[in-house]
C-alpha positions as CSV (number, residue, x, y, z in Angstrom):
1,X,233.5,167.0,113.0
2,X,230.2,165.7,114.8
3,X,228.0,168.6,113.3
4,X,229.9,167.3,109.7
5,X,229.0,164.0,110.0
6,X,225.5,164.8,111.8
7,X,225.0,167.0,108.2
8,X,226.0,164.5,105.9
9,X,223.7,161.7,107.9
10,X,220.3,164.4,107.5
11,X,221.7,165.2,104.1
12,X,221.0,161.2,103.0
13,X,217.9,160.6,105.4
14,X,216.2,164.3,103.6
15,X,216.9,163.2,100.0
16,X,215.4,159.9,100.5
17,X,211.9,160.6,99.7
18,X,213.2,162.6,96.4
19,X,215.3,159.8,95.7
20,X,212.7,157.4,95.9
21,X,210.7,158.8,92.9
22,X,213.8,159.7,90.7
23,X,216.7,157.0,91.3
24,X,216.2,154.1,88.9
25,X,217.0,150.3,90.4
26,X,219.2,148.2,88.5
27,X,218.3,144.4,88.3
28,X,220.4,141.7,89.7
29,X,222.9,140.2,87.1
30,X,224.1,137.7,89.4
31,X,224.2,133.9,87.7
32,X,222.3,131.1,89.1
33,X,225.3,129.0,91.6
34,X,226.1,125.0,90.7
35,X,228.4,122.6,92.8
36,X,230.5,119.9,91.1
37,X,230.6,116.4,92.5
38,X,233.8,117.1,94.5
39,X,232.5,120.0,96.5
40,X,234.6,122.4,94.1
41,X,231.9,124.9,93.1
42,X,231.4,126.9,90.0
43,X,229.2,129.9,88.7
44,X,226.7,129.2,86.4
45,X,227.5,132.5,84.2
46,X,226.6,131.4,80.2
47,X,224.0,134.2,80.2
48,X,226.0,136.8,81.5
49,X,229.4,137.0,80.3
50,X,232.3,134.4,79.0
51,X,234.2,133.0,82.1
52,X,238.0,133.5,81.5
53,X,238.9,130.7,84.1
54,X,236.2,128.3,82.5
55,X,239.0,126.1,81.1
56,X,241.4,126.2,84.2
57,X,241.9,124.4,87.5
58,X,241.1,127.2,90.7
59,X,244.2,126.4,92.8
60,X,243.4,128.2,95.9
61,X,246.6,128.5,98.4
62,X,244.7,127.5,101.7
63,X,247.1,126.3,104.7
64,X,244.9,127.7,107.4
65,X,242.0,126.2,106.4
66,X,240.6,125.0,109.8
67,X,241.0,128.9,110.9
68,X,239.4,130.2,107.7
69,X,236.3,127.4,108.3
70,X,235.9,128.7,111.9
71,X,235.9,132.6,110.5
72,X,233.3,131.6,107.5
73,X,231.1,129.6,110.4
74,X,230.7,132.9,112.4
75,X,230.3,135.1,109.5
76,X,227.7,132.8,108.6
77,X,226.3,133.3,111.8
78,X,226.5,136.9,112.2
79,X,224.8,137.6,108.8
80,X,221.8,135.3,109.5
81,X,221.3,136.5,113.1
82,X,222.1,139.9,113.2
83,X,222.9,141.9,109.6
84,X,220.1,140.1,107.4
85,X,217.3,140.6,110.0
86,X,218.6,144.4,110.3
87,X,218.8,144.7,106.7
88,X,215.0,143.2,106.0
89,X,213.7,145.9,108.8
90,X,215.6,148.4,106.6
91,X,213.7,147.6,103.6
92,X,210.6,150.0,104.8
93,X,212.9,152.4,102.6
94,X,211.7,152.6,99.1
95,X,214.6,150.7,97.3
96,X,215.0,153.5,94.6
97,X,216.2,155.8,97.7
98,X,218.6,152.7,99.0
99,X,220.1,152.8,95.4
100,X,220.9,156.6,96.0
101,X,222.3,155.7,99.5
102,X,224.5,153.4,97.7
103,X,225.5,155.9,95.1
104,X,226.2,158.4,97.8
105,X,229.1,155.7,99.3
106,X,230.2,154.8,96.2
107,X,231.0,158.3,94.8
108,X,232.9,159.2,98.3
109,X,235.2,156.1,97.5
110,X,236.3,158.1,94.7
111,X,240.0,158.7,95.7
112,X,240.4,155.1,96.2
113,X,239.5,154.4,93.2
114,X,241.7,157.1,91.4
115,X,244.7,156.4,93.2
116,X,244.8,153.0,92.1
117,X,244.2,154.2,88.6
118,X,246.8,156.3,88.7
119,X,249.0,153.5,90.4
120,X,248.3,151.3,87.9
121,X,248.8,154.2,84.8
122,X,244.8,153.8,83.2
123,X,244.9,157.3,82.7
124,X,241.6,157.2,80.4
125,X,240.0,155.6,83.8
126,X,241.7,158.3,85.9
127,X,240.0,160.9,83.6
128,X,236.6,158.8,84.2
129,X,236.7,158.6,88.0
130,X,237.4,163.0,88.5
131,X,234.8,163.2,86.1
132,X,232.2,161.1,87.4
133,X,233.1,162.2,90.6
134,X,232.3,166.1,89.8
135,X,229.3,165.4,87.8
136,X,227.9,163.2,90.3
137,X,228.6,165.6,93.3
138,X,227.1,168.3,91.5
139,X,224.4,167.7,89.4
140,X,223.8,164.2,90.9
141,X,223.6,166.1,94.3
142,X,226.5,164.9,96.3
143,X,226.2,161.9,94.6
144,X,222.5,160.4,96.0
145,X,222.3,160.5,91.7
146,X,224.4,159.3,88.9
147,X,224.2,161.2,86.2
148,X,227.6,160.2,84.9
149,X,226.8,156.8,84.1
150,X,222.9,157.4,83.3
151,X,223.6,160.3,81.0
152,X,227.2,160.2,79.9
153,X,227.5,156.5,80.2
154,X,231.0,156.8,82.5
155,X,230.9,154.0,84.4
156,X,232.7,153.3,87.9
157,X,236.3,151.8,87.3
158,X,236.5,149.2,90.1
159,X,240.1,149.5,91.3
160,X,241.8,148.9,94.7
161,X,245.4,148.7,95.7
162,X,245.0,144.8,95.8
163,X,244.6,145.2,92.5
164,X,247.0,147.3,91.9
165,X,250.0,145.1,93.7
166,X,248.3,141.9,91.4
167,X,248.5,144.1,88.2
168,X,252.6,144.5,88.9
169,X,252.9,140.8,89.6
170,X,252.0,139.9,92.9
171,X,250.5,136.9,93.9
172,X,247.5,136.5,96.3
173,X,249.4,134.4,98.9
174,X,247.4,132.4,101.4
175,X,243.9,132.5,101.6
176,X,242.2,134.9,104.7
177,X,238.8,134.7,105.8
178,X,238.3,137.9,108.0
179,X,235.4,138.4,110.9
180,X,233.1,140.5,109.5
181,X,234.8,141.2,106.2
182,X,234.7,138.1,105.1
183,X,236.9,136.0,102.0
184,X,240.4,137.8,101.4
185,X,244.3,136.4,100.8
186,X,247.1,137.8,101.8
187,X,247.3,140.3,99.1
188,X,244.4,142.0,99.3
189,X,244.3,142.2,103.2
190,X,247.5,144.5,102.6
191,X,245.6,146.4,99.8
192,X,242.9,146.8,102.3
193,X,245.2,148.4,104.6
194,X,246.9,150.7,101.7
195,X,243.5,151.7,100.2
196,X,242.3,152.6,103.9
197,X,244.8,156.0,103.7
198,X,242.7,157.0,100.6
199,X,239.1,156.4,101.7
200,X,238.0,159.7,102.9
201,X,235.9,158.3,105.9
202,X,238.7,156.1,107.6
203,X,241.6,157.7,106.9
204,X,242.9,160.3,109.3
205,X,244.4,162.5,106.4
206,X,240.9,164.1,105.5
207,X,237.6,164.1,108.0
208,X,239.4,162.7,111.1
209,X,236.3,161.5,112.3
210,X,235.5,159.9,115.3
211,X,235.8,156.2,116.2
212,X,232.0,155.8,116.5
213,X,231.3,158.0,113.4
214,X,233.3,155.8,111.2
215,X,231.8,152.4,112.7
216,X,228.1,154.4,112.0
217,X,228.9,155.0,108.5
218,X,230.2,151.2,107.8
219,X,227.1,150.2,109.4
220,X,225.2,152.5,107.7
221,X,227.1,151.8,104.1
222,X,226.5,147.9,105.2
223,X,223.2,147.4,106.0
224,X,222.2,149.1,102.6
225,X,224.2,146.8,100.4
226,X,222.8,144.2,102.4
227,X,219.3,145.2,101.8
228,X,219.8,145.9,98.1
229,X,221.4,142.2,97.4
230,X,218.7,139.4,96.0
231,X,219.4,136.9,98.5
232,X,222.8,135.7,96.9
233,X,224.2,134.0,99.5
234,X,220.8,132.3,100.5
235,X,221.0,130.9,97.1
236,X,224.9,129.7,97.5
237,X,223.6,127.8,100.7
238,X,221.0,126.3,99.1
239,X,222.8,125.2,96.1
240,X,226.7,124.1,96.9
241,X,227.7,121.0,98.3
242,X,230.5,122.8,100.3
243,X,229.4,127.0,100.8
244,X,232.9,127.3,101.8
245,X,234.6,125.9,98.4
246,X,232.1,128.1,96.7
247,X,232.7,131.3,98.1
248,X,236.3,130.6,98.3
249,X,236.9,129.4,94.6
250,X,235.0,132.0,93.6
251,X,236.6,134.8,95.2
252,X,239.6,133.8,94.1
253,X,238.4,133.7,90.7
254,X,236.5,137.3,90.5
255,X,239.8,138.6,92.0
256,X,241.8,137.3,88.9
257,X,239.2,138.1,86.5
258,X,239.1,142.3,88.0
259,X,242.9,141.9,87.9
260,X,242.9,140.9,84.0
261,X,240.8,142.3,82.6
């Protein structure tokens, strides 16, 4: 399993100079972020699309509060100390080639995403995610490309078991704020744990790879998000009253909006 994983790491770190001159870069969508008076925060989104909640109150079940504060404080701190500065260094890569990293995650997430497709009966989607997924590992060479969306225009059905317990009626529950993976509830930290049997690189029922391989890999996979992102929450520092509110209201708000739509 070491000489897999050791082939799969030279696989990525070989196809990044190629990458670099084919893969396009998508721009940032993301909406400029506004605080209200009351430190409840909203997203500034009128260019980008129509905000289902606009008209609604975000009631945000939070009993733990003073716990979730204390998580979001050293979150805050880990990613300003230790994962931005790593991610900046990583930005020698050519971004084009960080975009094909990316792709090559995504498109191993596959059977997460099907699963819950499946789960939730989107069958048309189903069909989408096996195809992207062999077009992508073949032509799009084990999926540094993405042909399926670039050429067929399939794109990725975002879909997790959270999603799939909120699309047969259950609530999100208390509000969680994880070390290291950040804003959650109660729901989603049980999807979490139901979508980690289907992800090929954690669960034990495919690669069964080592401890150290799997923490090299979510390192890996985070780090190049990281180094991808336009400095979104810089800009939520700089511009809510309360970062905390912000990123709570709107998680809980881009949670319902997946689960809807």
């Amino acid at each position: 399993m070491s000489k897999l994983i050791t082939a799969l790491l030279l696989t990525i770190f070989l196809a990044l100079p190629l990458a670099g001159f084919a893969a396009e870069v998508q721009p940032s969508t993301t909406g400029p972020r506004v605080a209200t008076e009351n430190g409840q925060s909203a997203v500034d989104t009128e260019d980008d699309f129509d905000d289902p909640f606009a008209d609604e109150e975000i009631v945000v079940n939070d009993p733990i509060e003073p716990f979730n504060r204390a998580m979001f404080w050293f979150n805050d701190k880990l990613y300003f100390y230790l994962l931005k500065p790593i991610a900046r260094g990583y930005r020698i890569i050519p971004e084009p080639a960080r975009v094909s990293v990316d792709n090559f995650f995504r498109n191993i997430e596959t059977p997460v995403r099907l699963v819950n497709t499946l789960l939730q009966f989107k069958m048309e989607d189903s069909g989408t995610e096996i195809g992207r997924f062999v077009v992508n590992t073949t032509v799009g060479l084990l999926g540094l490309f993405d042909p399926a969306k670039s050429w067929l225009g399939w794109e990725r059905k975002e879909e997790d078991f959270g999603q799939t317990l909120g699309h047969y009626g259950s609530g999100p529950g208390l509000y969680i704020v994880w070390p290291v993976m950040g804003p959650s509830n109660l729901r989603d930290s049980v999807g979490m744990a139901g979508d980690y049997f289907a992800h090929p690189l954690y669960s034990p029922l495919y690669f069964k790879l080592k401890t150290w391989e799997q923490y090299a890999l979510y390192g890996l996979d985070s780090t190049n998000k990281t180094s991808l992102d336009r400095d979104t929450y810089e800009g939520i520092k700089k511009d809510a009253l309360d970062p905390y509110l912000f990123v709570r209201d709107a998680y809980q708000q881009y949670r319902e909006a997946q689960i809807n739509r």
